[in-house]
N, C-alpha and C positions, 0 to 999 in steps of 0.2 A: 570733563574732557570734551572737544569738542566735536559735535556731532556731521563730519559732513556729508550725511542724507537729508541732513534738517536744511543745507543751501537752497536759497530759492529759485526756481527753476529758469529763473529769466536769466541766470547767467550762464545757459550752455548757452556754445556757440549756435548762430541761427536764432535764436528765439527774442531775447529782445524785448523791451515794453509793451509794443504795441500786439506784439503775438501772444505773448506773458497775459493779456487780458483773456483772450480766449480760452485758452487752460485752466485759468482762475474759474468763469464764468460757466465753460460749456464742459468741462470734465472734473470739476473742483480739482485741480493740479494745481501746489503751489511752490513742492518743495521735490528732491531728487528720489525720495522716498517714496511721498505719491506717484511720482510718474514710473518707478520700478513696480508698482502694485495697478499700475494699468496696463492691463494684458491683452495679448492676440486674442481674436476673436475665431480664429481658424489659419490657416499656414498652408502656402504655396508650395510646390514644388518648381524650383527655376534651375532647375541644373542642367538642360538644355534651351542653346540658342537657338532661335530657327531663324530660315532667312525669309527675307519678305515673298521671295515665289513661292514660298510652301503656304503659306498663310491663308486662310477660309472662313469664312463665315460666322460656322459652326463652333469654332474653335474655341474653349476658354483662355483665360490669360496666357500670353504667351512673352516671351522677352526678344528682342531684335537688337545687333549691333552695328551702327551705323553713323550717318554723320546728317545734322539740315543742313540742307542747302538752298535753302528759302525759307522768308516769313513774310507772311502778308494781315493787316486787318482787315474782316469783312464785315457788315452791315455798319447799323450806328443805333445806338442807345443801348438797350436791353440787351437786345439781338446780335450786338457784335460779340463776331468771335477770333479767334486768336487762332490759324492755319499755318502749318511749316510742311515743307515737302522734305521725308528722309528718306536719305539712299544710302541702302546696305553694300551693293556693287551688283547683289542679284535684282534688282527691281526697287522702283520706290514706291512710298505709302504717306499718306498725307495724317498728320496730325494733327488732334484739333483739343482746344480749350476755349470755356465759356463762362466759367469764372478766375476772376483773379488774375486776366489777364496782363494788364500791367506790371504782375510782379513776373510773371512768367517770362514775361517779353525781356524784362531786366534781366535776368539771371541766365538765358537761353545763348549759348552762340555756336556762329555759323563754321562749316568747314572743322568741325573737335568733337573727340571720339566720343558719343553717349551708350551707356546703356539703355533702352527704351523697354517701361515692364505696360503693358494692361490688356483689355480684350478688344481682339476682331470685331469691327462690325461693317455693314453697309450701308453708304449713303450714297443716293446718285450713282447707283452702280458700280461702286468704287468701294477697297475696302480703306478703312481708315480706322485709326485708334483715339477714340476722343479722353481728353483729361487722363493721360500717361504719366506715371512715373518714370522720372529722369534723374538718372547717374551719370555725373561728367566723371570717365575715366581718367583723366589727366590727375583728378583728387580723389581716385580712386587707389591706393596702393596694391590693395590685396582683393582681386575682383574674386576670388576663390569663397569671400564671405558673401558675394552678393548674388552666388549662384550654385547656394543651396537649399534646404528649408527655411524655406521666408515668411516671417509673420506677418498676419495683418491686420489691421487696428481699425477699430471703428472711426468713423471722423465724421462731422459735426457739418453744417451747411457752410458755417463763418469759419471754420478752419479749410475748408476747398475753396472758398473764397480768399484766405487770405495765403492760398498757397500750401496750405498744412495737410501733404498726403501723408499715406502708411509709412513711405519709407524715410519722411525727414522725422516720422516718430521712431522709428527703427533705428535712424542715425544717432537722434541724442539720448536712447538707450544706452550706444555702445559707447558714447561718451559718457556718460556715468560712471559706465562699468570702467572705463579707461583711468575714473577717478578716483576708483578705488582700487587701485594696482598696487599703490603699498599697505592697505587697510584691508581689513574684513566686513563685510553685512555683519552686524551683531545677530548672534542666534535669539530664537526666541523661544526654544522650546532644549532641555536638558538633552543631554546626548544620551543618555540611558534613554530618556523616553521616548529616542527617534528608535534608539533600539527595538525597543516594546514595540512599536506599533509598525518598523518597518517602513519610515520616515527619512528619504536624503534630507539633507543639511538644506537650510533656507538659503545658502547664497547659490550655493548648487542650485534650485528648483527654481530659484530667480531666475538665474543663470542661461538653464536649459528652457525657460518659459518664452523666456524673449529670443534664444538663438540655440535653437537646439539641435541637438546630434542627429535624431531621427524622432521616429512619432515614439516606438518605447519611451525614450527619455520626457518628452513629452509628457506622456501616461503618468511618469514616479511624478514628476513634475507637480503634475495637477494636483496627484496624492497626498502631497504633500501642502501643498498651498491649502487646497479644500479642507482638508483634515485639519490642520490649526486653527482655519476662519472657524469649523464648525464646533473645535474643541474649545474656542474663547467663548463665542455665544453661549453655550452650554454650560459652561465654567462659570459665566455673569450669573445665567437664570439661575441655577442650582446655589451660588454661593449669597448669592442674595436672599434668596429663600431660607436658605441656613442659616442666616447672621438676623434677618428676620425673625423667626422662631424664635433664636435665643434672646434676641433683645424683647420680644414681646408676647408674654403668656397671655393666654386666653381666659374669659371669664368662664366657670363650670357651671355649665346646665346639665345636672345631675337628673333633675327631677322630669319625668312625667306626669304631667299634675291634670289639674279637673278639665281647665279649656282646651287641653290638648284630644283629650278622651271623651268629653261632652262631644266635641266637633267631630271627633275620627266615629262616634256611635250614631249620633244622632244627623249631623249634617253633610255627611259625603255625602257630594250628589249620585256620586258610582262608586264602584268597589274598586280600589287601587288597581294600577296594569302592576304586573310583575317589574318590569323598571321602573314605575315608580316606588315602589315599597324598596326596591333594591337602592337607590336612590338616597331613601328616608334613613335607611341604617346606616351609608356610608355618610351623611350628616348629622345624623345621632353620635356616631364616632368620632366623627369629629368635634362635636359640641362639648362631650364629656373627656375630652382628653388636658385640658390642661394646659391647649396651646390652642393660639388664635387659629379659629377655621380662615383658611383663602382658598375656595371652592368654588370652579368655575361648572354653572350648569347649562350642559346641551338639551336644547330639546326643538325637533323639528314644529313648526308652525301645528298650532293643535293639540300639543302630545301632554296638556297637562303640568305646566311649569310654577303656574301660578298658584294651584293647589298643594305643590309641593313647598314653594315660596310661603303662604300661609301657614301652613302646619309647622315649617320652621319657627316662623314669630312664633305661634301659639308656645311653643317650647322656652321660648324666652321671654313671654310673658309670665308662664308657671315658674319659671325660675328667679321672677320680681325684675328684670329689663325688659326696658323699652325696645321696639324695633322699629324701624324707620322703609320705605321703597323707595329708590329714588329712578322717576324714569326721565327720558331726552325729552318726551314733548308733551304740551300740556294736555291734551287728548288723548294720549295714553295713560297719564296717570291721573285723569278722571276714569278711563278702561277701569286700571285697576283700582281704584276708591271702589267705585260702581260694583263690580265681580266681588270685590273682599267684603264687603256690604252686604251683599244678597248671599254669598255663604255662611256666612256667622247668621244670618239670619237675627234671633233674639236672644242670640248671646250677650252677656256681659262683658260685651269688651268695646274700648270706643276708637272708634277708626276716625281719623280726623285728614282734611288734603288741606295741600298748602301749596300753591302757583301764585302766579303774580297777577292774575284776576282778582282771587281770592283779598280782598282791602275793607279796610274802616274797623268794624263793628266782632267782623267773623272772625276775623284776622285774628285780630288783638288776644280774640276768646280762645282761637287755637293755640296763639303763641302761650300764653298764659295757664293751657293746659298741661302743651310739652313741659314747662320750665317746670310746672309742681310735680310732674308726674301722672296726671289723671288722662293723656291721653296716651294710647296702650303701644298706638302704628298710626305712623304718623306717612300720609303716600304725600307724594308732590313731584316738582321739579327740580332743576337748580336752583329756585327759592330756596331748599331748604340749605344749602349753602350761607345762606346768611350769618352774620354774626347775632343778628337776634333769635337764632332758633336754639335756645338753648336746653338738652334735655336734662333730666334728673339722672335717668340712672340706664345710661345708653349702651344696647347689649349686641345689637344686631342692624346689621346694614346687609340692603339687599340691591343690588343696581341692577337695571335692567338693561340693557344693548351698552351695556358698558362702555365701547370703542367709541361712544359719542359725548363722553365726557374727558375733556383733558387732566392728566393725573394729578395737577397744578389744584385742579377745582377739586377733585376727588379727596384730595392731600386735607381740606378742610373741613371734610364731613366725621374723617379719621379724630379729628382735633377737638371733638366737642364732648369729647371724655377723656380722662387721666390715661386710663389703657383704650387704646383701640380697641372698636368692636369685633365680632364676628363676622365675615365677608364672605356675602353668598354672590356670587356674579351671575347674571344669568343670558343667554343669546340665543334667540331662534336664528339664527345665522350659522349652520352647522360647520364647525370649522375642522377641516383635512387631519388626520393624525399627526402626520409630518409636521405639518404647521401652528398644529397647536403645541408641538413639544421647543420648537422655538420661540412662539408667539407668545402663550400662556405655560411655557416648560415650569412655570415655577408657582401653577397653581395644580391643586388637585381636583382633576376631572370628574365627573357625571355627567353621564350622559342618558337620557329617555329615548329611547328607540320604539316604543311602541306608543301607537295610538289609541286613548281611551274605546270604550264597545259601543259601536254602533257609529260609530266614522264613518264612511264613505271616502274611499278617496277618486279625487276631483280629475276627472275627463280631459285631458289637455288637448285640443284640437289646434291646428297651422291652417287660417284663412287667408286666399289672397284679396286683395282689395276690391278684385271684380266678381265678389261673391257677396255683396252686399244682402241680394236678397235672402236668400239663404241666412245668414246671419240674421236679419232682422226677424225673420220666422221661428229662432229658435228663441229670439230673445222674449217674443211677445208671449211664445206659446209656456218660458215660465213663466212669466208674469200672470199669463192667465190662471195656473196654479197660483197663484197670489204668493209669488216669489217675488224679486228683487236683483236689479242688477246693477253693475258698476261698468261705467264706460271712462277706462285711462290712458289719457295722452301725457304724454314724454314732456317735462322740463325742465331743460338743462342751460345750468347757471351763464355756462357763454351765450345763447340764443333767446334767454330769456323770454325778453319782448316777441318773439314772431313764435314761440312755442306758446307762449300767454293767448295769441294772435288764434293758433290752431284752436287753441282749446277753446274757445269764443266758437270761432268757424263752427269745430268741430258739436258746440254745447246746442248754437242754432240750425244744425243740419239732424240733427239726435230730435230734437223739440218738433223738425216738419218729418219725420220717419214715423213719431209715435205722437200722432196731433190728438188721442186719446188720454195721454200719461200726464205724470206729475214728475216732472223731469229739474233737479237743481246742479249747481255746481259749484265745485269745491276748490281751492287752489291757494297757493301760499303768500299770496299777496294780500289774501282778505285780512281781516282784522279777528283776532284771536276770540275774541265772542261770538262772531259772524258765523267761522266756522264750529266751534261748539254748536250752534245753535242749529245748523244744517244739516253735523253729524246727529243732533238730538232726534231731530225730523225724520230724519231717515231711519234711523234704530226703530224709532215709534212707527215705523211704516207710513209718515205722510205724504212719503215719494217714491215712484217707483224705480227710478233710476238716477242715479247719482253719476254726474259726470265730473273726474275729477282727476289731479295730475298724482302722483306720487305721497303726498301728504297722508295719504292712506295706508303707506307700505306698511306699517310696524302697528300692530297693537289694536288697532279698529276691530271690532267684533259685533257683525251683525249676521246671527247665525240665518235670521230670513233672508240673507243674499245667497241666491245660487249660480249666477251665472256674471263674467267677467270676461272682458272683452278689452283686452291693452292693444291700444292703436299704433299702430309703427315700432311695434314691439322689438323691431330689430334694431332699433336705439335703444335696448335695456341689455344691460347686463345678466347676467345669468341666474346672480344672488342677487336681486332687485326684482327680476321678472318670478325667480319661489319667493320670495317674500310676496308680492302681489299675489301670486297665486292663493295663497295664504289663507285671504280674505275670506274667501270662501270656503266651500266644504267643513262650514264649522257647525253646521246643523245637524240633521239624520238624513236629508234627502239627497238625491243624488246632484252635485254640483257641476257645473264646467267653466272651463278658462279656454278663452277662443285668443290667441295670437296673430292682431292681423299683420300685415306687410305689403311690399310692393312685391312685384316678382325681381326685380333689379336685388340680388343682395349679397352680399359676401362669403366666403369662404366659414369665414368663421361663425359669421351671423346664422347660415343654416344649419351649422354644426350646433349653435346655443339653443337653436327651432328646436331640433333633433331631439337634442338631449331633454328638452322640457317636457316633450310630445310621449316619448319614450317612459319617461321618471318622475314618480312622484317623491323620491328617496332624496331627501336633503341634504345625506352627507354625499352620497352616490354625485347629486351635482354640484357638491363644493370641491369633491377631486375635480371635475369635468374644469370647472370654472377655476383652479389651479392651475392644473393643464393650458387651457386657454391664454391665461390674463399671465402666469406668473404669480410669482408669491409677493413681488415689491409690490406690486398694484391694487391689492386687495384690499379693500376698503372700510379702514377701522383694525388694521391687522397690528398697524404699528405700536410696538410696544415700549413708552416711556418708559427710559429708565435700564432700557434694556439695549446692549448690542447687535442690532441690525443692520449693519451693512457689509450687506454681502456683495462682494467685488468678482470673488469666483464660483465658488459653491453653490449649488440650489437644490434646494429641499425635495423637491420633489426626483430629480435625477438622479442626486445625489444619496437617496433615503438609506442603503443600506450605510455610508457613510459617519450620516447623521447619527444615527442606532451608535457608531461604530464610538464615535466622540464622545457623546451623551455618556456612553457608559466609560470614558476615559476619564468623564470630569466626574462623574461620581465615585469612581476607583479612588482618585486625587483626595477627594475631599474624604472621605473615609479613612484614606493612609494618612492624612496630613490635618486632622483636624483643625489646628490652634494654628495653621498659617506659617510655618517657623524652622521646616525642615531643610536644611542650607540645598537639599537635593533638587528642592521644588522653587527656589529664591529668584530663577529667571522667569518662570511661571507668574509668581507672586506681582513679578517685577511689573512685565509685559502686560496683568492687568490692570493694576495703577495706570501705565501708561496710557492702555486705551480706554479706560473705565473712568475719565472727570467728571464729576459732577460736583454743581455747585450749589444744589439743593438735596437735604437728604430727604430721600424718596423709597428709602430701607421698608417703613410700612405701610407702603401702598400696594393696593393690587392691579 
C-alpha cells in the first residue's frame, strides 16, 4: 500500500530543488514523515494585533497589520540590506532584511494587506523589525490559524538566507496535514498500550505538536511523542540483549583455582575497598552462570579497576582460557603490560603485549605463543585485531575506554573463537545513570566508588594568567620535595598548527621559568617511540616536568607527579579536564591541579571552573557535564547498533520518563517473549522499521 509520508518533501508547494537541498543537508529532511517529526522548539502566543504606536523597545515579538509602501536597497556587497517602510494607518515602522534579500524582494508587494510577526528593536533612534515574518492575507483564508498559538522552528543560517523562516515551516506542516485529509498517520504504538500508559493517538500528538489547542494539549503532546522515542530505544537495548543471551552462552568458570588465590594471598598490594570485592562477586556471578558476561565497569580515575581487571583473567586462566586487554593507545597498553607485570610479580603466568612497534623476532615469538596457547594475557592494541593473532582457547576480553573503538573492529576480536568470549568493559569516564541506561542499557553495570587507603584526593585550584608567579612557587616548591609536574596545553584538531605553535611558545617559556630543571615535551605528532621513550624518562624521574598536550589524558601513571597545571583550561571540557585531573593524586602525597585561564570567559566555562574546584566526584561531574553539553554530544556515548536519535525526549529532563519506558519495554518483553502476540504486531512492526541493520551486530558489546 502506498505510503504517502514516505513522498519527498520537495513536492510541497514552496519548497522546490533548490530549497529541497537544504532540508536534505541542514535538518536531514527528506520525506513528509521526517518533516512532521521536526518539531517547535517553543510556541508564541499571537492572538493579539498591536498597532505600530503601541510598540517599544522592550517588547518581545509582537505581530502588526498593515500594508509597505516602500522598498529601498541600501549599502553594496555584504552590507546591503533590504528596508520597506509599513503603515498600519496608526504610524509607520521600517522593516529590514539582510539576508536573502533577493528573494524577499521577489515575493514582497506594495499597497496588499500583510500580516507582519517579529521583535521591536532600535536602530538610529527609530524602532524597526529586522528579518520579520510575512503573511500575505489575500492567500490567507482563515487568518483565525495564524493568530493563535504559533510554533516556532529552529532555522539554520542557509535557510534565513534562502528565505526559509518558522512560518513557511509552519505553512508546509499544514499542507501535510491538508494531505492527509482522507488518510490517517499509521499508529505506532497498540491502543490498549496508549491505554496503559495514558498515551493520545500519534496523529493527535502530531497534530497538536505543530498546531495546538493550548499549552495542556501541548503537555499530552510531548507525552506522548517522548514516551514512544523513549519506549523504542529501551525496546532496542533490552531486546538485543535478550536475543543476545539466547543465541550465545557463556563459557563456565566454575573454578577458583591456584593463580586466583596464590595472587588474592600473596600479592595484593592492599586489602580490597569494599566495592571492589562487591564488584568481584557481581563478576563471579557472572562468570559461572552459563551465559556470556557483557559487564560494563565504572570506576573513577584511581579507584582500582585494573586490579579488579586481573583477578578477572586470573579466573580464567584457572579455568584453562586465555584472556586478552585491549586498550585505545599504545601507552596505555604498555601502562597495563607494565602494572599486570609487577603484580603477578613471580607468578607462573606469561603476560605477553602486542602493538604495532612490537616487529621481527618478538612479534613472531608472541604470535606463536598466543596460537599454542602458552601465553596466558595477551595486552596490546588494535594490533590485536589482526587476523594473525590467533588464540587457542579464548575465554575473556577485557576493553578498556571502549567508546574509542568502533563496533566494526570490536565485531573481530569477538570472531577469534567459536563462542564469544566473556566481556568485561571497562571506563574511567564515569557515565550519568540516565545515560547509561540508554547508552550501555543492555550491559550490566559495576561500578567502584571508593578509592583504594591512603589516596589523597587532589586540590583543585582556578589561576588567572596574571598569577604566574605565584604559580611558579608552588610548582618549584614540589619539585623541591623531588615531586614532578605536568604543564598542559589544549590541542584541538581544527587549530592544530597554532595550538602545536602554543605548545612550543609555551614548552620555551616553561624551560626560561625553571633554567634549573629538566624540562621535555610530549605531543601527538611525535613519532610513537619518541614518545614512549619521553613517557619512560619521565616515570624513571629523569625530568622534572613534562610539557605536554592531552596525549596524556587516559592511562599515564606516574604516581611521582604531584602537581598539574592545564593552560587555557577553559578550552577543555569537563570530562577531559577529570580525566587530566587524573594524572595525579595517584601516589600518597598530597597532589594539585591548578586551572589556568584568561579572565575573559564564558558563562559556561566558569560554571565547568566551578564544578572542578568544588568536585573531586566523577560521577557528580558527568551529571554537571550532562547538564552542560547534553547527552548528543558526549564524547564516545554513542552506541552502535543501538537507537539514538533522539528528536524530542532527553534523558536528563526527561528521567522520570525514561524510568517510566525502560520499565514498559521490559513489561513487553516478559508478556511477549517469542515476539508473536498479534496484540504487540505494531510494536513488533514499528521495530523492523526503525531498527535496519545490515551487519549483525547481535554479539557485540
Amino acid at each position: 500500500m502506498y505510503d504517502i509520508l514516505s513522498q519527498d518533501v520537495m513536492y510541497l508547494h514552496g519548497v522546490g530543488p533548490k530549497r529541497v537541498k537544504i532540508f536534505n543537508k541542514d535538518l536531514e529532511i527528506f520525506s513528509l514523515r521526517d518533516l512532521l517529526y521536526y518539531f517547535p522548539y517553543r510556541y508564541i502566543d499571537r492572538s493579539r494585533i498591536y498597532q505600530i504606536c503601541e510598540l517599544e523597545e522592550e517588547m518581545p515579538y509582537v505581530q502588526i497589520r498593515g500594508q509597505i509602501k516602500l522598498m529601498n536597497e541600501i549599502g553594496i556587497g555584504r552590507k546591503k540590506r533590504l528596508e520597506a517602510i509599513f503603515d498600519d494607518g496608526s504610524g509607520i515602522i521600517k522593516l529590514v532584511w539582510f539576508g536573502g534579500i533577493n528573494y524577499v524582494k521577489k515575493k514582497l508587494q506594495l499597497h496588499t494587506d500583510y500580516l507582519v510577526f517579529g521583535k521591536p528593536t532600535v536602530f538610529n533612534h527609530e524602532i524597526n523589525v529586522t528579518q520579520p515574518e510575512m503573511t500575505l492575507l489575500s492567500k490567507t483564508p482563515n487568518i483565525d490559524s495564524l493568530t493563535k498559538l504559533r510554533p516556532v522552528y529552529r532555522l539554520t543560517e542557509s535557510m534565513k538566507n534562502s528565505g526559509i523562516t518558522s512560518g513557511v515551516i509552519e505553512q508546509m506542516e499544514r499542507d501535510v496535514f491538508a494531505k492527509l485529509t482522507n488518510t490517517h498517520i499509521p499508529e505506532t504504538l497498540p491502543e490498549s498500550f496508549c491505554k496503559k500508559y495514558d498515551l493520545m493517538s500519534l496523529e493527535n500528538a502530531l497534530r497538536e505538536i505543530h498546531f495546538p489547542s493550548d499549552m495542556r494539549m501541548v503537555e499530552l503532546a510531548e507525552r506522548r511523542l517522548k514516551f514512544e522515542e523513549l519506549f523504542y530505544v529501551q525496546l532496542d537495548i533490552l531486546n538485543y540483549a535478550d536475543q543476545r543471551s539466547k543465541k550465545y552462552k557463556g563459557f563456565v568458570f566454575s573454578k577458583i583455582g591456584d593463580r586466583f588465590m596464590t595472587f588474592y594471598n600473596e600479592h595484593l598490594p592492599f586489602e580490597l575497598t569494599n566495592a571492589q570485592k562487591r564488584v568481584m562477586k557481581e563478576i563471579r556471578r557472572d562468570l559461572g552462570s552459563g551465559l556470556q558476561m557483557n559487564r560494563l565497569l565504572q570506576g573513577d580515575v584511581g579507584s582500582g579497576k585494573t586490579i579488579v581487571a586481573l583477578m578477572t583473567m586470573l579466573i580464567a586462566l584457572d579455568n584453562g582460557y586465555q584472556a586478552c586487554i585491549m586498550a585505545p593507545t599504545e601507552i596505555l597498553a604498555e601502562q597495563h603490560f607494565a602494572t599486570v607485570k609487577r603484580m603477578l610479580g613471580d607468578m607462573d603466568v606469561r603476560v605477553e603485549l602486542l602493538t604495532g612497534v612490537i616487529q621481527g623476532k618478538r612479534r613472531n615469538k608472541v604470535l606463536e605463543g598466543v596460537t599454542s596457547g602458552e601465553v596466558d594475557i595477551l595486552i596490546g592494541t588494535h594490533a590485536l585485531l589482526g587476523d594473525i593473532v590467533n588464540f587457542k582457547n579464548f575465554g575473556l576480553a577485557i576493553i578498556d575506554e571502549q567508546h574509542r573503538f568502533g563496533v566494526e573492529q570490536r565485531a573481530k576480536l569477538w570472531k577469534k573463537n567459536d563462542s564469544p568470549p566473556h566481556i568485561l568493559v571497562m571506563t574511567a569516564t564515569p557515565i550519568p545513570r540516565t545515560l547509561a541506561m540508554t547508552v550501555y542499557g543492555d550491559l550490566a553495570v559495576s561500578v567502584i566508588d571508593e578509592l583504594p587507603p591512603g589516596r589523597k584526593s587532589v586540590k583543585t585550584l582556578h589561576y588567572y594568567d596574571d598569577s604566574e608567579d605565584k604559580l611558579v612557587n608552588l610548582v618549584r616548591s614540589e619539585i623541591e620535595k623531588g615531586r614532578q609536574a605536568y604543564y598542559v596545553f589544549p590541542l584541538i584538531e581544527e587549530s592544530e598548527k597554532s595550538d602545536l605553535l602554543d605548545l612550543e611558545n609555551g614548552f620555551k617559556h616553561i624551560c626560561m621559568l625553571f633554567p634549573e630543571l629538566k624540562v621535555a615535551k610530549l605531543h601527538g605528532r611525535m613519532k610513537e617511540a619518541e614518545k614512549n621513550e619521553v613517557m619512560d624518562c619521565f616515570k624513571r624521574g629523569e625530568f622534572h616536568i613534562l610539557v605536554s598536550t592531552t596525549v596524556i589524558e587516559v592511562g599515564v601513571d606516574v604516581p611521582n607527579a604531584s602537581i598539574m597545571i592545564v593552560m587555557n583550561a577553559n578550552r577543555f571540557g569537563l570530562a577531559q579536564l577529570h580525566q587530566l585531573r587524573g594524572r595525579v593524586g595517584r601516589g600518597a602525597q598530597q597532589s594539585y591541579c591548578i586551572l589556568q585561564t584568561g579572565h575573559k570567559l564564558s558563562e559556561v566555562s566558569v560554571k565547568r571552573l566551578e564544578t572542578m574546584v568544588e568536585s573531586t566526584d566523577g560521577f557528580y561531574i558527568a551529571e554537571e557535564d550532562l547538564k552542560l553539553r547534553g547527552p548528543g554530544v558526549l564524547e564516545g556515548t554513542q552506541q552502535s547498533g543501538v537507537i539514538f536519535d533522539m528528536k524530542i525526549a532527553n534523558v536528563i529532563k526527561d528521567n522520570g520518563l525514561l524510568i517510566e519506558a525502560r520499565g514498559a519495554a521490559m513489561e513487553l518483553l516478559k508478556t511477549d517473549p517469542d515476539r508473536n502476540l498479534p496484540a504487540n504486531d505494531v510494536i513488533w512492526k514499528q521495530m523492523l522499521r526503525k531498527h535496519k541493520l545490515t551487519v549483525d551486530l547481535s554479539n557485540i558489546s
